[in-house]
N, C-alpha and C positions, 0 to 999 in steps of 0.2 A: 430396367430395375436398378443397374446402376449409377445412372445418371439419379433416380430416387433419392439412393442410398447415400449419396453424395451431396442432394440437399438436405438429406434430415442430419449427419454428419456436420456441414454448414452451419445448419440452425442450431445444434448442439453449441457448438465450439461459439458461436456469437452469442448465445444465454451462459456461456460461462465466460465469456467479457475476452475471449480471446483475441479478437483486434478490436480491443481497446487495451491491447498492450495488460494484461493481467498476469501474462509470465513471467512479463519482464520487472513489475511492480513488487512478483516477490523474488525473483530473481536477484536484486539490490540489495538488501538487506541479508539474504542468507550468504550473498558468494562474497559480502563484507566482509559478515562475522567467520567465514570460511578464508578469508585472506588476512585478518587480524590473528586467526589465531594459527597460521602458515607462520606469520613474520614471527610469531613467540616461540612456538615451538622448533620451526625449521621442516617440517616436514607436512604432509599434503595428503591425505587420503582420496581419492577420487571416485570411491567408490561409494564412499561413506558423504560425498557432498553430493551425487548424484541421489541418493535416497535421501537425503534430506531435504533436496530442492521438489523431486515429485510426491514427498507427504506433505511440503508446504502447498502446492496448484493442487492436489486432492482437497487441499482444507479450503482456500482461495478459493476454488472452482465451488463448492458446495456452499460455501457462505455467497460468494456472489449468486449463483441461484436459489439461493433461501432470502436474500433481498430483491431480487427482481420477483419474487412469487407475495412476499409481503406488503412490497410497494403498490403493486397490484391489488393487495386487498383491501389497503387501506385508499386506495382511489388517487396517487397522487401521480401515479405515471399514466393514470387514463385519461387526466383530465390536462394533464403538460402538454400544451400545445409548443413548446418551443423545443427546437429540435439542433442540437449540438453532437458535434462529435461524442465527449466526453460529459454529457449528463443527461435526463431524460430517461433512463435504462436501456433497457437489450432492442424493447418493441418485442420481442414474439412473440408477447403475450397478445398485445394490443393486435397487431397485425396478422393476429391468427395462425401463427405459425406454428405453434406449441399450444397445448391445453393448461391453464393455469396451476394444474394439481401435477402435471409431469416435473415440472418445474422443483415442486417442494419434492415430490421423491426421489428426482434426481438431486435435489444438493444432498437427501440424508445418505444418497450413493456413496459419493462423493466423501463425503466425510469416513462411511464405515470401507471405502479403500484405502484410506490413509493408515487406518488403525492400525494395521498388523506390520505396515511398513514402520510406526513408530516405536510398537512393540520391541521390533528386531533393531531398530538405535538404539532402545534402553536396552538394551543387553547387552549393545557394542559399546556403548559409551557411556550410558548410568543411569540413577533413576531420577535426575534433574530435566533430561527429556519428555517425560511427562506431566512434569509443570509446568514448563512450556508450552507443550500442549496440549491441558487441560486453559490455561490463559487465553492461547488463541483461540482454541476451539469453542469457548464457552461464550469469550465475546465476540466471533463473529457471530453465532447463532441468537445470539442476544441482540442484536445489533438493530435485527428490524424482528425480529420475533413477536408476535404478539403473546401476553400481554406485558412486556418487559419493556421490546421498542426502545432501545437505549440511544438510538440517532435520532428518536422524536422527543427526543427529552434534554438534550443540548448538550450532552457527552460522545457524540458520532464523534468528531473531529479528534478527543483526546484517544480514544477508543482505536482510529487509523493511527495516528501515531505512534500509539506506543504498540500495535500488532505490527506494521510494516517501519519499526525501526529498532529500539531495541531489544524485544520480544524474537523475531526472526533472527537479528542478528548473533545476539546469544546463542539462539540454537545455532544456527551454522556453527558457532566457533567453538561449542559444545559437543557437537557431532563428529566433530575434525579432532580435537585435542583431549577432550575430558574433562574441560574447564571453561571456563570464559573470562578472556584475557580483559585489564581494564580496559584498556583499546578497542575492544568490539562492544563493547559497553559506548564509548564515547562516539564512536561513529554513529552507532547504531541511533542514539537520541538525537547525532545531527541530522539524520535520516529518517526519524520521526518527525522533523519537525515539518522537515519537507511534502512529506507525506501528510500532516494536517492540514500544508497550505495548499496543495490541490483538491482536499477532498473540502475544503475552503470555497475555493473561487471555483468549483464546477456547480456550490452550491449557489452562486448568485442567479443563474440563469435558469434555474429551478424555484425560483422566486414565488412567485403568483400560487403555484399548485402545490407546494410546500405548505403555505401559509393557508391555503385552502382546507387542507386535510389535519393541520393542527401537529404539521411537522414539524418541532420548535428548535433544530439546528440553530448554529450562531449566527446565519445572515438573517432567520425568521426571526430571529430574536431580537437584533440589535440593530439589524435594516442594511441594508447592501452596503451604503459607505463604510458604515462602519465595519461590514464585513467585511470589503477591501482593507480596512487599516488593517483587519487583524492577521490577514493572509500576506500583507507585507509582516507585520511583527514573527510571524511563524520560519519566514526567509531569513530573516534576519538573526531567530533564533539558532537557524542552522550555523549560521556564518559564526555567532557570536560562538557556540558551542565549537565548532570546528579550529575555531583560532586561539581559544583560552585551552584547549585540548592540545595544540600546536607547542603552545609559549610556556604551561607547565607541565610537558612530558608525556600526558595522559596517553598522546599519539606520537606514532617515531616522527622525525624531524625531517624525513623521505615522504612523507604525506605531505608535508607542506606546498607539493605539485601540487595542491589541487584547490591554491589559492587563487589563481582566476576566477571563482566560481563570485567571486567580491565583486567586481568589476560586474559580471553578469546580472548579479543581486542588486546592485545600484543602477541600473540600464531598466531592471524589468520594474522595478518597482516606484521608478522616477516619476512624478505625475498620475500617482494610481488612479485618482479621479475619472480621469478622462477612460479610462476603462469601462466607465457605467455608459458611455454619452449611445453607445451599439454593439449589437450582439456579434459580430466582429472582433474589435477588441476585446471584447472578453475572450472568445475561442483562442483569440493569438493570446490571452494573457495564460488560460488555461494550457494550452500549447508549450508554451514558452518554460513553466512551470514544470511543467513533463520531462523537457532538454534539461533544463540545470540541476533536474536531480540526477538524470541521467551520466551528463558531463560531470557533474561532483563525481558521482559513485564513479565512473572508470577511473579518475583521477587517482579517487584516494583510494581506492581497491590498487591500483597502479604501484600508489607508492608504498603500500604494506607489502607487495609484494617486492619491491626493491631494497624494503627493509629487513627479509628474512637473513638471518646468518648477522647481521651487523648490531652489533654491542654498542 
């Protein structure tokens, strides 16, 4: 029985994207705007960033299984023969592992645990909390929702952005202080950006069965290469935000650690081309894109934090 218990537990945690790194996606964005608004204020709630980060993976968790249950309906993850770490969905539906309608009950779970958790921030810290989200929560469920479908309509990519960058961030630094510093504002949109260019280039290799089902994303739209240029432009948007942020103030001048991330950006995106020639390079490009928002985010979460107390 408990070996059972232990696969359906498995299967759970794999339809809410759990190793595909889904914790850690909103982890970044909230422990930002939770270290931005440390460096403003000087002080640190811990208990107020812990409820904030499990009503973000309550909402994350429900919206990624209210898009593996959609995807599924509209036929584009049953008909995706190609098979990546990071795109293709969960499989558990396809693979029998899960019945397609557990799926949607389990995200509206999902979602109505978060409630009372966010309830109890707006009470600790105001009622800007629930415009937050009311944002997230409305676009992720929007997101593949029928008959809305806002990632079959060529708004998905602005849509990841602005929830896993300045949206999350804000609440973090909202939850922690009662405000949201310009800082967690400026990170947060160079963390947006990042966030559009993987949910970008995991679209290329979802190519064929995208286009099949009339999923009109910006690579269905505009065709792979050019989806490549835009997934470099979205990197490059991070960079360009993070160093005009740097040079007029926006961000303390202790963040500026986490200008390697330049060097990384010009490496990954050198030759984007040759990305399309196999599904390989793509996975490392995909991959690779995962690391450098990773390594930005310790960076500059690093240096907000080094920045607290200093005037």
């Amino acid at each position: 029985m408990s070996s059972g218990f232990g696969r359906t537990v498995h299967t759970w945690l794999r339809a809410m994207g759990l190793y595909r790194g889904f914790l850690v996606v909103s982890l970044i964005p909230v422990s930002t705007g939770a270290a931005a608004a440390y460096a403003a204020v000087g002080e640190f709630r811990f208990g107020m960033f812990g409820l904030a980060l499990l009503a973000a993976w309550c909402f994350h968790a429900g919206a990624n299984l209210l898009n593996d249950y959609y995807d599924h309906v509209s036929g584009t993850d049953d008909i995706n023969t190609v098979r990546t770490p990071f795109s293709g969905g969960t499989r558990v539906i396809q693979e029998g592992l899960l019945p397609a309608g557990s799926l949607r009950t389990g995200g509206w779970i999902a979602y109505a645990l978060g409630v009372p958790i966010l309830l109890y921030l707006t009470t600790a810290s105001g009622p800007f909390v629930l415009v937050l989200a009311a944002v997230g929560g409305l676009s992720g469920v929007m997101y593949t929702w029928r008959p809305v479908w806002l990632c079959y309509r060529g708004v998905g990519e602005i849509l990841i952005g602005l929830n896993f960058g300045p949206v999350l961030a804000a609440f973090g630094a909202y939850t922690q202080a009662g405000h949201v510093p310009q800082s967690a504002l400026v990170a947060g949109v160079a963390l947006g950006f990042f966030a559009a260019a993987i949910i970008t280039i995991n679209e290329v290799p979802d190519l064929e069965a995208d286009r099949a089902v009339g999923k009109k994303n910006l690579v269905v739209r505009f065709g792979p290469k050019t989806g490549l240029a835009i997934w470099s432009a979205f990197l490059w948007g991070a960079v360009a935000v993070f160093l005009v942020g740097v040079y007029f103030g926006a961000l303390p001048p202790r963040t500026f650690i986490a200008a390697p991330i330049v060097l990384g950006i010009v490496a990954l995106t050198r030759r984007r081309e040759t990305r399309l020639e196999n599904l390989d390079a793509l996975v490392a490009a995909c991959r690779l894109t995962i690391l450098s928002m990773t390594g930005f985010w310790i960076l500059l979460a690093t240096g907000f934090v080094l920045s607290a107390g200093v005037s």
